[in-house]
BAMIMI-751288 format. One record per residue (C-alpha): x, y, z; residue in three letters; residue number from 1. Coordinates in pm, whole numbers, plus 32768, in hexadecimal, padded with zeros to 4 digits. Layout:
% residues N
{r {X; Y; Z}; 'ala'; NUM};
...
This chain:
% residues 338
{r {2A38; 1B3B; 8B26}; 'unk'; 1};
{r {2AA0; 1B78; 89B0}; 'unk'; 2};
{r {2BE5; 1B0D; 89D6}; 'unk'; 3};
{r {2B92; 19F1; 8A7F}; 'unk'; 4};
{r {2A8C; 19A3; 891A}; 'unk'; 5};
{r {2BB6; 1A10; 885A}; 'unk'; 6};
{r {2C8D; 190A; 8902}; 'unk'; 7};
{r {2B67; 180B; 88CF}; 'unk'; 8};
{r {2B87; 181A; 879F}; 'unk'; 9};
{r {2CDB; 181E; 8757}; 'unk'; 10};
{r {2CA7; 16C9; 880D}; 'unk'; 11};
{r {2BBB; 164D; 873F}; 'unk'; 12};
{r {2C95; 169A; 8600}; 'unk'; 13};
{r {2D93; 15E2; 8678}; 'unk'; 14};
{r {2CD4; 14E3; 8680}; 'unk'; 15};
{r {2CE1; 149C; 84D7}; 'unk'; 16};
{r {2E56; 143B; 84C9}; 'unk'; 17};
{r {2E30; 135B; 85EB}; 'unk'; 18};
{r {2CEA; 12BE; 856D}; 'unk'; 19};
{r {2DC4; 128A; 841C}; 'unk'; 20};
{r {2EE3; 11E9; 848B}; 'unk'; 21};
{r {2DE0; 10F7; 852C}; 'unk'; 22};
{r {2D57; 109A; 842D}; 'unk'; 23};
{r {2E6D; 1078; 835F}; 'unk'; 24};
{r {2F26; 0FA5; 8485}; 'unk'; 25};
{r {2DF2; 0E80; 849D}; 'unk'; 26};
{r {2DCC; 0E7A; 831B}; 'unk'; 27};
{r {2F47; 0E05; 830F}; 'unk'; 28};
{r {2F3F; 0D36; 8446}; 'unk'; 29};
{r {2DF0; 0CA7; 83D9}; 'unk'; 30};
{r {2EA8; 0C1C; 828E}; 'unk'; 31};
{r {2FDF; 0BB3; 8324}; 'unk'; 32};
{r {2EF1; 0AD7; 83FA}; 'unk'; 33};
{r {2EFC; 0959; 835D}; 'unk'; 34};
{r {2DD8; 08C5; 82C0}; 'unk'; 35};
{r {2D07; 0959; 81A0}; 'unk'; 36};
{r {2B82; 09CD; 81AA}; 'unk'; 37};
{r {2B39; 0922; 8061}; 'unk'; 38};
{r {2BCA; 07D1; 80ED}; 'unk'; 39};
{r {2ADC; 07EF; 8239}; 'unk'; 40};
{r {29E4; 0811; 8173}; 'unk'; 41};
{r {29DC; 0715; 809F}; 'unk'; 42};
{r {2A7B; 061D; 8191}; 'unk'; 43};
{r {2AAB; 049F; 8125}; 'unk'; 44};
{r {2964; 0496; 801C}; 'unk'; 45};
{r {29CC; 03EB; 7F03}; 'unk'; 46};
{r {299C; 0453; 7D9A}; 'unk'; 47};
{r {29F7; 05A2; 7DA0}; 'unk'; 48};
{r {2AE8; 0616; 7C83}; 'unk'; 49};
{r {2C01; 06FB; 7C8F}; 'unk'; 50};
{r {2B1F; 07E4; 7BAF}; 'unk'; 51};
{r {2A04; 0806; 7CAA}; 'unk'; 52};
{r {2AFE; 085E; 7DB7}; 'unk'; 53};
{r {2BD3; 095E; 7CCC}; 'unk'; 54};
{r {2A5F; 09E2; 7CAF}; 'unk'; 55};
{r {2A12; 09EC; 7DFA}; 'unk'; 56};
{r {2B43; 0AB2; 7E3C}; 'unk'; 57};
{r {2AF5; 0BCC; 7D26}; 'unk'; 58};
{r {2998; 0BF7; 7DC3}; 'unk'; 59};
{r {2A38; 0C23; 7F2D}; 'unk'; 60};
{r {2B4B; 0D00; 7EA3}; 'unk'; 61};
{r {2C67; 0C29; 7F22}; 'unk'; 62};
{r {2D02; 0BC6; 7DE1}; 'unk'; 63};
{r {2D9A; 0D34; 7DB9}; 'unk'; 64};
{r {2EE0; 0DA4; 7E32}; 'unk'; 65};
{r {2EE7; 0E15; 7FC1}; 'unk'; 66};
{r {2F34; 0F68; 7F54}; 'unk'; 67};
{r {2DF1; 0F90; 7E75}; 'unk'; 68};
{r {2D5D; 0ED4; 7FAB}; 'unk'; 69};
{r {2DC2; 0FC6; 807F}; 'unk'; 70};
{r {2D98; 10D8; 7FBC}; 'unk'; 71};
{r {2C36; 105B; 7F74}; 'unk'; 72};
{r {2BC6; 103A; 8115}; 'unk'; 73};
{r {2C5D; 11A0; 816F}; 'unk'; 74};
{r {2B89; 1226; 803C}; 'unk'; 75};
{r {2A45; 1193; 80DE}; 'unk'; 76};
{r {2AA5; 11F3; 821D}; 'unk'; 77};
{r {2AA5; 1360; 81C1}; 'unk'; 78};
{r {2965; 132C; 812A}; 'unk'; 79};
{r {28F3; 1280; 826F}; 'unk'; 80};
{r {28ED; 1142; 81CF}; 'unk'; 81};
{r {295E; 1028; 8291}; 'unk'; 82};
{r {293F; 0F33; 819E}; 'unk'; 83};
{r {2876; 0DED; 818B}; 'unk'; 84};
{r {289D; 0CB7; 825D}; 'unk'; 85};
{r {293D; 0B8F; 81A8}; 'unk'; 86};
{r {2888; 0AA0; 8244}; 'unk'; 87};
{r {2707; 0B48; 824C}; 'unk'; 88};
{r {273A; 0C12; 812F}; 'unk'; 89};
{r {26A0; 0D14; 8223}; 'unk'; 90};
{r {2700; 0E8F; 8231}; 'unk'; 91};
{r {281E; 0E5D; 8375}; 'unk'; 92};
{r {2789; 0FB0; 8412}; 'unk'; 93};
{r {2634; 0EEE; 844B}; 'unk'; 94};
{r {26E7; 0DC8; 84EA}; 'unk'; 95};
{r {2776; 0EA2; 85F3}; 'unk'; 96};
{r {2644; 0F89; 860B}; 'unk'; 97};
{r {2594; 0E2B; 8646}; 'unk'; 98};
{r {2658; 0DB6; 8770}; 'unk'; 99};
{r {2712; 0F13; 87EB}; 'unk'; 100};
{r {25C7; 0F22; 88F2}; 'unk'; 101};
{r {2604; 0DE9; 8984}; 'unk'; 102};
{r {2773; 0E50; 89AA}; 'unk'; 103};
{r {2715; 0FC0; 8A3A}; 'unk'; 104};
{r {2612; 0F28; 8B39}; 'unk'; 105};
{r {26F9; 0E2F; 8BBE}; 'unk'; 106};
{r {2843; 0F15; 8BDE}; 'unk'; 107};
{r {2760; 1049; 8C7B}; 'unk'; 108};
{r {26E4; 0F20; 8D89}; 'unk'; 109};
{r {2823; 0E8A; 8DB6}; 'unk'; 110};
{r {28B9; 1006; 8DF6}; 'unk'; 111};
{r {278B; 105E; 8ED2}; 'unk'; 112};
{r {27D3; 0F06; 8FB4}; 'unk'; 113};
{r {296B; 0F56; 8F9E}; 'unk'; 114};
{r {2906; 10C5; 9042}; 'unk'; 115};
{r {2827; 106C; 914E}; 'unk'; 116};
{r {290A; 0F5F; 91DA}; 'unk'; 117};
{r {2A58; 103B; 917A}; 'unk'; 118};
{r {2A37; 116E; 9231}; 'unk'; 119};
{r {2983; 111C; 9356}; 'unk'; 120};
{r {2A6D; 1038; 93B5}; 'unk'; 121};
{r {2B97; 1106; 933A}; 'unk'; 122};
{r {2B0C; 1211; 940D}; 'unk'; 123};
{r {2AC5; 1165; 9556}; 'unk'; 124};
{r {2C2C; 10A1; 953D}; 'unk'; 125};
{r {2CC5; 11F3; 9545}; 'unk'; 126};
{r {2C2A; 1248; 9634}; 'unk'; 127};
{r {2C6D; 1130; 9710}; 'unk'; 128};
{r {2D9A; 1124; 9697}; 'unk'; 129};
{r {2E79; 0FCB; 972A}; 'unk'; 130};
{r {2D10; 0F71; 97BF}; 'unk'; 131};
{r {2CB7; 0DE6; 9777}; 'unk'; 132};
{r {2BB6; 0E90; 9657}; 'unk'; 133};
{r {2CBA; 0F47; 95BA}; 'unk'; 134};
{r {2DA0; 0DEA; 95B7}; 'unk'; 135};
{r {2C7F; 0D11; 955E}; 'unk'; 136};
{r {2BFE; 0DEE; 9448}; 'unk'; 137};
{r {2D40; 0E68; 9398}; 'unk'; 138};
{r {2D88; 0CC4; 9398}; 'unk'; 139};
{r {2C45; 0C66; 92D8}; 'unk'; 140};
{r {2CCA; 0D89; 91C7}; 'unk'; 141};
{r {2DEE; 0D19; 919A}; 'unk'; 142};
{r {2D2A; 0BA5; 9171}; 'unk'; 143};
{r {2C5E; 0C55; 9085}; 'unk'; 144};
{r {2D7E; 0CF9; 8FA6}; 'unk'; 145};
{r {2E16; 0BB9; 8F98}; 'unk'; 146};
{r {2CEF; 0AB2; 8F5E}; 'unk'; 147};
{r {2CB2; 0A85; 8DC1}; 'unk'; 148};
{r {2B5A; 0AFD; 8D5C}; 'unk'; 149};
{r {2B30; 09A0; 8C9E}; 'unk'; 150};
{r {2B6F; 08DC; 8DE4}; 'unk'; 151};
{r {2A91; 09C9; 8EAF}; 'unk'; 152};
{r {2966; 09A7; 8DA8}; 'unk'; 153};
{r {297B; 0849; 8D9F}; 'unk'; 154};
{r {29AE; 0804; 8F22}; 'unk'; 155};
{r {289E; 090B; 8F21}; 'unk'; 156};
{r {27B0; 0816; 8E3E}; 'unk'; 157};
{r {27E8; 06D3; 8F04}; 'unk'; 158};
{r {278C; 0765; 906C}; 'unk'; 159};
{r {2699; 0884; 900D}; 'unk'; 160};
{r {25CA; 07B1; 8F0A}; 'unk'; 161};
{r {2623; 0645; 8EF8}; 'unk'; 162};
{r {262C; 0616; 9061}; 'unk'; 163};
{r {255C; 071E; 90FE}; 'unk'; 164};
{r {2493; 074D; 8FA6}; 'unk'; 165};
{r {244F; 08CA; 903A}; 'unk'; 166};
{r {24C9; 0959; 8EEB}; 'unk'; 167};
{r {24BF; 08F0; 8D3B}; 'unk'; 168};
{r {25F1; 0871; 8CD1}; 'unk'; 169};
{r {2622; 0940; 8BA9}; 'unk'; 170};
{r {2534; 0A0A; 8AAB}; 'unk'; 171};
{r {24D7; 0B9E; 8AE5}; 'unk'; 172};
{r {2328; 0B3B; 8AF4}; 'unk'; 173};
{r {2285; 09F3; 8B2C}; 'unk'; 174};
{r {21B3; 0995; 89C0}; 'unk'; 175};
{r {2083; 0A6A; 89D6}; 'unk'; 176};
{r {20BC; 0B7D; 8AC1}; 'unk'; 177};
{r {2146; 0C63; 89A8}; 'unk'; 178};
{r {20AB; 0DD3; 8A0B}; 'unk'; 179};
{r {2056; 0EA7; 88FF}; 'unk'; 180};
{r {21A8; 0F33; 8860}; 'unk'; 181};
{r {21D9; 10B0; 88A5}; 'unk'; 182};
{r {2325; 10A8; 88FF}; 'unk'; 183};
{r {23C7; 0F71; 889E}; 'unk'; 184};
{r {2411; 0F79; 8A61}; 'unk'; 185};
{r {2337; 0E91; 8AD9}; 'unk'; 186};
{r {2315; 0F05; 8C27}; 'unk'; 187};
{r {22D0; 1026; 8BBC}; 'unk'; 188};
{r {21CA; 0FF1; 8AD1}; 'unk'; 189};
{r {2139; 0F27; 8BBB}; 'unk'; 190};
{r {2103; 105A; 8CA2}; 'unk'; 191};
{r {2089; 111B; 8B82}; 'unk'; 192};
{r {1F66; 1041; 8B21}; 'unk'; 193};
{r {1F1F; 0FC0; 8CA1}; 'unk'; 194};
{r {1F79; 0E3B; 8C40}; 'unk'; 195};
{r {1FEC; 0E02; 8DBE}; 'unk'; 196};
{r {2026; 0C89; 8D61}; 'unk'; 197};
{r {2103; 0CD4; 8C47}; 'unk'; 198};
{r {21AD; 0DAD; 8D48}; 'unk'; 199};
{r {21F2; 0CB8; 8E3F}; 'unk'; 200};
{r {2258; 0BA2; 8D41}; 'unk'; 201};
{r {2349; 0CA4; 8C91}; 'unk'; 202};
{r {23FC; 0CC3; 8DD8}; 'unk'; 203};
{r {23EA; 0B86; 8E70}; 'unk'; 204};
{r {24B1; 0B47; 8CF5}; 'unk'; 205};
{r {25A8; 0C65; 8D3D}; 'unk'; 206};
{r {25DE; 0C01; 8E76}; 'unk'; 207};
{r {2716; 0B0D; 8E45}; 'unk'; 208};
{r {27C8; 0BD6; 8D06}; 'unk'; 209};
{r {27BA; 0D20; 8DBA}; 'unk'; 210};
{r {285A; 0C81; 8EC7}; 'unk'; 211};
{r {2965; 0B9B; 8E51}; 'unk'; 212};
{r {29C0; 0CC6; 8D5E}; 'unk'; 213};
{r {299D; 0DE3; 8E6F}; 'unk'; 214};
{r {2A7D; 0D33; 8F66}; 'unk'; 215};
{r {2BDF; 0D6B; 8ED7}; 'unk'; 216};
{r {2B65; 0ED8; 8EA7}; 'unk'; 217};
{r {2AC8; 0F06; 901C}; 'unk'; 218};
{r {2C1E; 0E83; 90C3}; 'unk'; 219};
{r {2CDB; 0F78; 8FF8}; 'unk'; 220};
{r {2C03; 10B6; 9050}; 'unk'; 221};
{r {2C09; 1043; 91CE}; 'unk'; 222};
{r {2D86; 1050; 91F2}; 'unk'; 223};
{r {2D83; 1191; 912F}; 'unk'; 224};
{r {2C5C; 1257; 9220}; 'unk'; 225};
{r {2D25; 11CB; 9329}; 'unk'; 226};
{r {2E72; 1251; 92B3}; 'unk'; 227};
{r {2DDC; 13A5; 928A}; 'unk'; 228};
{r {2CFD; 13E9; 93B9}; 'unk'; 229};
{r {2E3E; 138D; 94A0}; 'unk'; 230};
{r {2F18; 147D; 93D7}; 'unk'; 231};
{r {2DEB; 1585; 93DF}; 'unk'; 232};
{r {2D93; 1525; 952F}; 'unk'; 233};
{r {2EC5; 15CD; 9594}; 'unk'; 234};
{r {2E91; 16F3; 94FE}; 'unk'; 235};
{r {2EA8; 1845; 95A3}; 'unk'; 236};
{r {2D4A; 18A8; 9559}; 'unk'; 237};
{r {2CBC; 1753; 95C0}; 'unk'; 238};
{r {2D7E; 1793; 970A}; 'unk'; 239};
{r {2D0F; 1913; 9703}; 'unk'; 240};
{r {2B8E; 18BA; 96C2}; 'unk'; 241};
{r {2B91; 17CB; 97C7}; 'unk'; 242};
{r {2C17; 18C9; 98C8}; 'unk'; 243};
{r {2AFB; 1991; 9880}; 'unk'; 244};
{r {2A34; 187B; 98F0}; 'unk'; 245};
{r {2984; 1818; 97AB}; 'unk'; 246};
{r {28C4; 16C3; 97CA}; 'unk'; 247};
{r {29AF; 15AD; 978C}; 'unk'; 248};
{r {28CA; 1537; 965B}; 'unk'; 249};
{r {28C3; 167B; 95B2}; 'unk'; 250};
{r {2A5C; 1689; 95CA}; 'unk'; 251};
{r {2A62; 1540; 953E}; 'unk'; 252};
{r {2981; 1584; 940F}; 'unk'; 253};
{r {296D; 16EA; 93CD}; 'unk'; 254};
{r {2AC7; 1704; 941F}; 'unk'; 255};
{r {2BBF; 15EB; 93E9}; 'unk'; 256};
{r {2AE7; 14E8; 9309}; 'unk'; 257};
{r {2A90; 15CE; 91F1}; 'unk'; 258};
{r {2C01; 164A; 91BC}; 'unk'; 259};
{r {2C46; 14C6; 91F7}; 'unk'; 260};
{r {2B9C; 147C; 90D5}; 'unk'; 261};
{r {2C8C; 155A; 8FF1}; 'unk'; 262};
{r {2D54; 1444; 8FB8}; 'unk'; 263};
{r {2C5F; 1352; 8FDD}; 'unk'; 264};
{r {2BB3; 13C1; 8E95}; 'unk'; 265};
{r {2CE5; 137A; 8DD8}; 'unk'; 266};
{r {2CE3; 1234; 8E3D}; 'unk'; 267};
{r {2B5F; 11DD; 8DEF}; 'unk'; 268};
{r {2B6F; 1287; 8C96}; 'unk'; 269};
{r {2C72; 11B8; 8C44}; 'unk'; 270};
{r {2BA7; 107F; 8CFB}; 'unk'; 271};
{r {2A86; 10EC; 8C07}; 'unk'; 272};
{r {2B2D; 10EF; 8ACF}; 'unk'; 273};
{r {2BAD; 0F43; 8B5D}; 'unk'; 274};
{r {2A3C; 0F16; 8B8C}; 'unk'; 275};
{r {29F3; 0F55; 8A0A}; 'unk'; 276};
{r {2B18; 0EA6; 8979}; 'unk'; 277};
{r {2B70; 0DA0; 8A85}; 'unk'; 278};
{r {2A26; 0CEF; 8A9A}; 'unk'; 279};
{r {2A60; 0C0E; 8979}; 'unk'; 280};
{r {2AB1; 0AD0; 8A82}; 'unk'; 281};
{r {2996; 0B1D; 8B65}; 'unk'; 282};
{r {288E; 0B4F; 8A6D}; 'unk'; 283};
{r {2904; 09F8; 89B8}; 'unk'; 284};
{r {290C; 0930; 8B12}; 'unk'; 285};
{r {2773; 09B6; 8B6D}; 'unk'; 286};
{r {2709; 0997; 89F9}; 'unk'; 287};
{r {26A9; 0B25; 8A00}; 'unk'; 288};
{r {267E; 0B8F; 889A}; 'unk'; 289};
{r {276C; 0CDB; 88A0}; 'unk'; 290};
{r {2854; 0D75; 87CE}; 'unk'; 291};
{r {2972; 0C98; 8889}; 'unk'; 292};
{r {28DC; 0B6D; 883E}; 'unk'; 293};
{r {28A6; 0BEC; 86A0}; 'unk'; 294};
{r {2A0F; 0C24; 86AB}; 'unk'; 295};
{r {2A84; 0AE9; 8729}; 'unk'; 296};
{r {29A7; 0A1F; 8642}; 'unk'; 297};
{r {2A1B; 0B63; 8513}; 'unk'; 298};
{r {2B87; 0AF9; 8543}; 'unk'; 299};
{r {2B6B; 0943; 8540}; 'unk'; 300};
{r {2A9C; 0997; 83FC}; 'unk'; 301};
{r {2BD8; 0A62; 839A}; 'unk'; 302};
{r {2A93; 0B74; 8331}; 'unk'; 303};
{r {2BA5; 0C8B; 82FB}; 'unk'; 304};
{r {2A8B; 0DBE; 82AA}; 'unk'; 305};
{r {29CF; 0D7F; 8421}; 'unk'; 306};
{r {2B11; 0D5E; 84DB}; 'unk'; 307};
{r {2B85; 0EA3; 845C}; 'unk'; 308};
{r {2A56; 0F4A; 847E}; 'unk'; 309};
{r {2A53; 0EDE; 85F1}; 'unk'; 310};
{r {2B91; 0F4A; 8624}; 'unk'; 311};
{r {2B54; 10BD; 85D0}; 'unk'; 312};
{r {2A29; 10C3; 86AD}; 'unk'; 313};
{r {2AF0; 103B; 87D3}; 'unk'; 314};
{r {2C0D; 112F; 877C}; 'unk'; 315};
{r {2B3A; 1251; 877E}; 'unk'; 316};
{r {2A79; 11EE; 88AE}; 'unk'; 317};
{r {2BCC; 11F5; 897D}; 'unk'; 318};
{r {2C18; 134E; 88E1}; 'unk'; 319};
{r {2AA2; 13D3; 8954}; 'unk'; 320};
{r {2AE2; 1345; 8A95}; 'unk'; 321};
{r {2C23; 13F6; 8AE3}; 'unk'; 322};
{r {2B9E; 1542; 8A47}; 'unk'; 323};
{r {2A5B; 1526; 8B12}; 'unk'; 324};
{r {2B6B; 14C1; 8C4F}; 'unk'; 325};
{r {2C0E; 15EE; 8BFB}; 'unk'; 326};
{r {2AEF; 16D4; 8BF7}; 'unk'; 327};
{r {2A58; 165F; 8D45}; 'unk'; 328};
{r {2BC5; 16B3; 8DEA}; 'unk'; 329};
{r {2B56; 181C; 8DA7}; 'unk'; 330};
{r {2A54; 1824; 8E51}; 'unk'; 331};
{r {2ADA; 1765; 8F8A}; 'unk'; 332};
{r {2BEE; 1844; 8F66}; 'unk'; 333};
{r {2BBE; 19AB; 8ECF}; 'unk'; 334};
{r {2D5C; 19E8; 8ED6}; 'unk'; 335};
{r {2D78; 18D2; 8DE6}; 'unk'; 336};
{r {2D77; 18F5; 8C77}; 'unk'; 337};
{r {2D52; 17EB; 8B33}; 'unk'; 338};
C-alpha cells in the first residue's frame, strides 16, 4: 500500500512538466491564430484613434513582446493566477468556476446513460453471441460511433421537441426553477433542498445533451464489454466454475464480467476525459451554459487568458482521469501495479 502512494505520487509530479508544456503549447497556438482581441473588441465603431487602441493594448498586456508575454502567464500560473478575461475583465478562474458545474452535471449524466446502455448490451451480445441481438445491437454501435454528435443533437431537437414537444430544445433549467445553489449540480441540489419540480425540469433539460453526447461513448464501451466477456468467457476458470455447477448468473458476473471490465475501464476513463473536453459542439447546439460553450465563444472573441485557462483544466482533467483509471485497475486486479 505505500508503494502504491509512493507511485501516486510520482504520478502526480509528473504531472508539472506536462501541465507546462500545455500551457506553453495553447499560448503559442493561441497567437498564431488570426485576428486580434483589441480589434474584436472594438469592431467597426468609428472614432477611435490609434492612441486609444495602443492604450487598450498596454492595459491588456498585449503590446509587449511574446516572450515577456509568456514569461508573464507562466509567472501567474505558478502563483495560481490565471489571468483576467479580455473581454469581461473578470478573473478567468471565476468564469470556469461559473460554468465548470454545468459541464460536470452533463458529462457525469451523459457517462451514466453511455454505461447503462453499454454493458448490458455488451454483455448479453456475448453472450448470445451470432444471436439476431448480438447482430442487431453491435449494428446500432457501430451507427452510433459513426453518427456526428452535431447531427444527432439536432435530429434529436426536431423529433424529440419540435415535433413531439416531449423535451426543451436547449437551456440546463426553464426561467424560474433555479433550486437553491449548493452544488452548482442542479439535480443534485434539487435533491438536497426537496425542490422535486426543479428536479424533474433539470432532467427533462438533460435529457437530449446527455444523450446525443453519451451515444458515441455507449457504442464504443458495448463493442469493448463484448470483446472481453467472449475472450474471458473462454477462460479456464469460467469453464472450471461452471463445472462445479455455479449458477450461470454468478459465472457471468462474479466471474467473467468483473475481469471483463479490466479493459473496459481503460476505455471509459479515456471516454470521461472526451466528455469534459469534447462537449464544446453539444453544449453550443442545446444552448447549455458549460465550460464548452465559454470556450467556443473564448476563442471567436480571440479572449487568449480564458482559452488558456480552459485548456489546463481540460489537460489536467484527462491526466486525473487516467491516474484515477489506473488506480481502480488495482483493485480489479491486485497483480497489477501503477
Amino acid at each position: 500500500m505505500r508503494r502504491t502512494h509512493v507511485q501516486i505520487l510520482e504520478r502526480v509530479l509528473a504531472t508539472i512538466p506536462i501541465a507546462l508544456g500545455v500551457a506553453i503549447a495553447v499560448f503559442i497556438f493561441m497567437r498564431l491564430m488570426p485576428g486580434d482581441p483589441v480589434d474584436i473588441m472594438i469592431g467597426e465603431a468609428g472614432g477611435v484613434t490609434q492612441e486609444e487602441i495602443d492604450a487598450l493594448k498596454a492595459e491588456l498586456g498585449l503590446d509587449k513582446s511574446l516572450p515577456v508575454q509568456l514569461g508573464t502567464y507562466l509567472t501567474g500560473l505558478l502563483r495560481g493566477d490565471l489571468g483576467y478575461s479580455i473581454p469581461s475583465s473578470r478573473p478567468v478562474a471565476e468564469v470556469i468556476l461559473e460554468a465548470l458545474p454545468a459541464t460536470i452535471e452533463l458529462a457525469l449524466y451523459s457517462l451514466l446513460f453511455a454505461l447503462a446502455v453499454a454493458v448490458p448490451i455488451g454483455v448479453v451480445s456475448a453472450l448470445r453471441q451470432g444471436s439476431v441481438i448480438d447482430r442487431t445491437s453491435m449494428a446500432a454501435s457501430f451507427l452510433g460511433i459513426s453518427m456526428p454528435a452535431f447531427w444527432l443533437g439536432i435530429l434529436g431537437i426536431i423529433v424529440f421537441s419540435l415535433h413531439l414537444g416531449w423535451l426543451p430544445t436547449s437551456g440546463r433549467i426553464t426561467y424560474g426553477f433555479e433550486p437553491e445553489t449548493i452544488t452548482g449540480l442542479f439535480t443534485v441540489d434539487a435533491l438536497l433542498t426537496g425542490n422535486m419540480p426543479a428536479l424533474w425540469d433539470a432532467l427533462k433539460h438533460l435529457v437530449l445533451p446527455a444523450a446525443t453526447l453519451g451515444a458515441g461513448v455507449a457504442a464504443v464501451v458495448a463493442r469493448v464489454v463484448r470483446s472481453s466477456m467472449l475472450e474471458v468467457l473462454r477462460a479456464d476458470y469460467v469453464l472450471f466454475a461452471r463445472a462445479k455447477g455455479v449458477a450461470e448468473r454468478a459465472v457471468t458476473i462474479r466471474h467473467a464480467l468483473r475481469n471483463a471490465l479490466i479493459p473496459t475501464v481503460t476505455v471509459v476513463g479515456l471516454q470521461v476525459g472526451t466528455l469534459l473536453g469534447g462537449n464544446m459542439i453539444v453544449e453550443t447546439i442545446f444552448g447549455w451554459p458549460g465550460l464548452g460553450r465559454v470556450v467556443v465563444d473564448a476563442i471567436f472573441s480571440r479572449d487568449y487568458p480564458l482559452v488558456q485557462g480552459a485548456v489546463m483544466v481540460y489537460a489536467l482533467t484527462f491526466v486525473a482521469v487516467n491516474l484515477a483509471t489506473d488506480v481502480l485497475y488495482t483493485y480489479l486486479n491486485p497483480k497489477m501495479t501503477l
